[in-house]
C-alpha positions as CSV (number, residue, x, y, z in Angstrom):
1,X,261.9,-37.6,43.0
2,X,258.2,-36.5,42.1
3,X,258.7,-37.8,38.4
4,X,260.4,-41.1,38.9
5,X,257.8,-41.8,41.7
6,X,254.6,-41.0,39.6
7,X,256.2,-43.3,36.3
8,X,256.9,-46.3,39.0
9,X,253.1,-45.9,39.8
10,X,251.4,-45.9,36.6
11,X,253.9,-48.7,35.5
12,X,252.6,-50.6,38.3
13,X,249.1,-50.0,37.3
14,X,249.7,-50.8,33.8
15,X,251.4,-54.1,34.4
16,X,248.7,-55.2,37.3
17,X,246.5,-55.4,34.2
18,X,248.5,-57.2,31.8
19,X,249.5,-59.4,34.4
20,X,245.7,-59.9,34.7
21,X,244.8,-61.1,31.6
22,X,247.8,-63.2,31.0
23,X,246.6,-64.9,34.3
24,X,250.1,-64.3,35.5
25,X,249.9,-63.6,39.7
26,X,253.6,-64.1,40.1
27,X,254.8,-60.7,38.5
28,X,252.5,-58.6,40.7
29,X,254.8,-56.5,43.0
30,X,252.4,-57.4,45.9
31,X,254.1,-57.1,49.8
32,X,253.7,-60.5,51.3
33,X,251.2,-58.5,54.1
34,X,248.9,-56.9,50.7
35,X,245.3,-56.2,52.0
36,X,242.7,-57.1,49.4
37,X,239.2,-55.5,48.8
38,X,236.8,-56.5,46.2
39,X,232.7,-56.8,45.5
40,X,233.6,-60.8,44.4
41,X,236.1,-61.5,47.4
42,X,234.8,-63.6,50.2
43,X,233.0,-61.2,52.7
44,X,232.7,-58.6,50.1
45,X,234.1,-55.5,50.1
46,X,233.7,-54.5,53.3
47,X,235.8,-57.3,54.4
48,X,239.7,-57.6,53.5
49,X,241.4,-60.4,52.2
50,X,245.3,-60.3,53.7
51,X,247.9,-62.3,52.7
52,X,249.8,-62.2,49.3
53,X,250.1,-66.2,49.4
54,X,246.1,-66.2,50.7
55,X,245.2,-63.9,47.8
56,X,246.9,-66.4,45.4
57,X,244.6,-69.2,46.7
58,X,241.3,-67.8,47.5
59,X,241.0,-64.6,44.8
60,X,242.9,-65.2,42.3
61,X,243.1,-68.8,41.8
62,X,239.5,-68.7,39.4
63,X,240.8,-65.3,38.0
64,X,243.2,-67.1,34.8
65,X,240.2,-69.5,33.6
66,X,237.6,-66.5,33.8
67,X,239.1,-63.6,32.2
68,X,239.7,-64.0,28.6
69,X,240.9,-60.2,27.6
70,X,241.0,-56.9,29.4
71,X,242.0,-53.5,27.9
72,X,244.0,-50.6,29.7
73,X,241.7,-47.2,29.7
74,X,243.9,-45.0,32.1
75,X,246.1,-44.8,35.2
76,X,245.5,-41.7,37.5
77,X,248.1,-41.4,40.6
78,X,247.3,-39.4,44.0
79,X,249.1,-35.9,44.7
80,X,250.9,-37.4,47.6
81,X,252.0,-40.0,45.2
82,X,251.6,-42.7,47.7
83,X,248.6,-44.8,45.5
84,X,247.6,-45.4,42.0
85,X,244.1,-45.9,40.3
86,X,244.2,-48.1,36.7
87,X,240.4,-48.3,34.9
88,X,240.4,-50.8,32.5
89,X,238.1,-53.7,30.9
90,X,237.7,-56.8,31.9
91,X,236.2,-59.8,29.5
92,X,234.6,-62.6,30.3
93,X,233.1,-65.2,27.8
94,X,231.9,-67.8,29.9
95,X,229.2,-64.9,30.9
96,X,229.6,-63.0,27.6
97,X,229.9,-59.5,29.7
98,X,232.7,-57.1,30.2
99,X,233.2,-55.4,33.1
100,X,234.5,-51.5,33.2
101,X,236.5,-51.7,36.8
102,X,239.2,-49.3,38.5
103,X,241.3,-50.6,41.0
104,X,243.3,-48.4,43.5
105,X,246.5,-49.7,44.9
106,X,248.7,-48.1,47.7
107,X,252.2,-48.9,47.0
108,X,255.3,-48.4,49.3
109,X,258.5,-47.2,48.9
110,X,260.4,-50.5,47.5
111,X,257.2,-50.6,44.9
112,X,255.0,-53.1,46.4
113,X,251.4,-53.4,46.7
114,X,250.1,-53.0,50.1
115,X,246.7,-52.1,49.4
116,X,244.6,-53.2,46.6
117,X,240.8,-52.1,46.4
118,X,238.5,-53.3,43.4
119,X,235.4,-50.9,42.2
120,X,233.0,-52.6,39.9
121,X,229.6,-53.6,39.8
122,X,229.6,-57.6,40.2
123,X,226.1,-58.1,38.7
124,X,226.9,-58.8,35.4
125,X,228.7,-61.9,37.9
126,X,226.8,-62.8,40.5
127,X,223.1,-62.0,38.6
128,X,223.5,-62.4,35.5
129,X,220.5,-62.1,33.0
């Protein structure tokens, strides 16, 4: 059913960022075979990160000390209703910036993640002035 489906999505979405700036990975619906791309992961965005228990150790692990706040902005889901988008802030004190970032997740049928891409521009992190 089109209506459950497209709720289950922007639910998703919506936790993925609370989950985010409570700095809590474990509640992320992510299959244990998630694919991973982001501007800060190793090998950048044109190279994926796979692995749910590989994400936890290499991406995430920096994320909970880092992020001190985000706020939600909106969730968008595709027409086939096979991926959601979420834009939302990001905080981060110890650089005093926040980042505006959309992340677009594919999500199967039992409502995991299997597909996670990041769209932000990591200056404000990697060069910061």
């Amino acid at each position: 059913m089109k209506n459950q489906r497209d709720q289950q999505l922007h639910e998703i979405a919506r936790n993925y960022v609370i989950c985010l700036g409570e700095g809590d990975f474990e509640s992320i619906p992510y299959h244990e075979d998630i694919e991973l791309r982001a501007p800060i992961n190793p090998g950048g965005s044109t190279h994926s990160m796979s692995g749910r228990q590989n994400l936890k150790e290499k991406w995430w692990a920096p994320l909970p000390d880092l992020v001190s706040g985000v706020e939600l902005l909106c969730t968008y889901t595709s027409d086939d209703q096979s991926a959601v988008a979420v834009e939302f802030l990001c905080r981060i004190d110890a650089l005093d910036t926040t980042l505006r970032i959309v992340d677009r997740f594919k999500v199967d049928d039992r409502g995991l993640i299997t597909s996670q891409e990041n769209f932000f521009d990591p200056r404000a992190i990697t060069n910061p002035s």
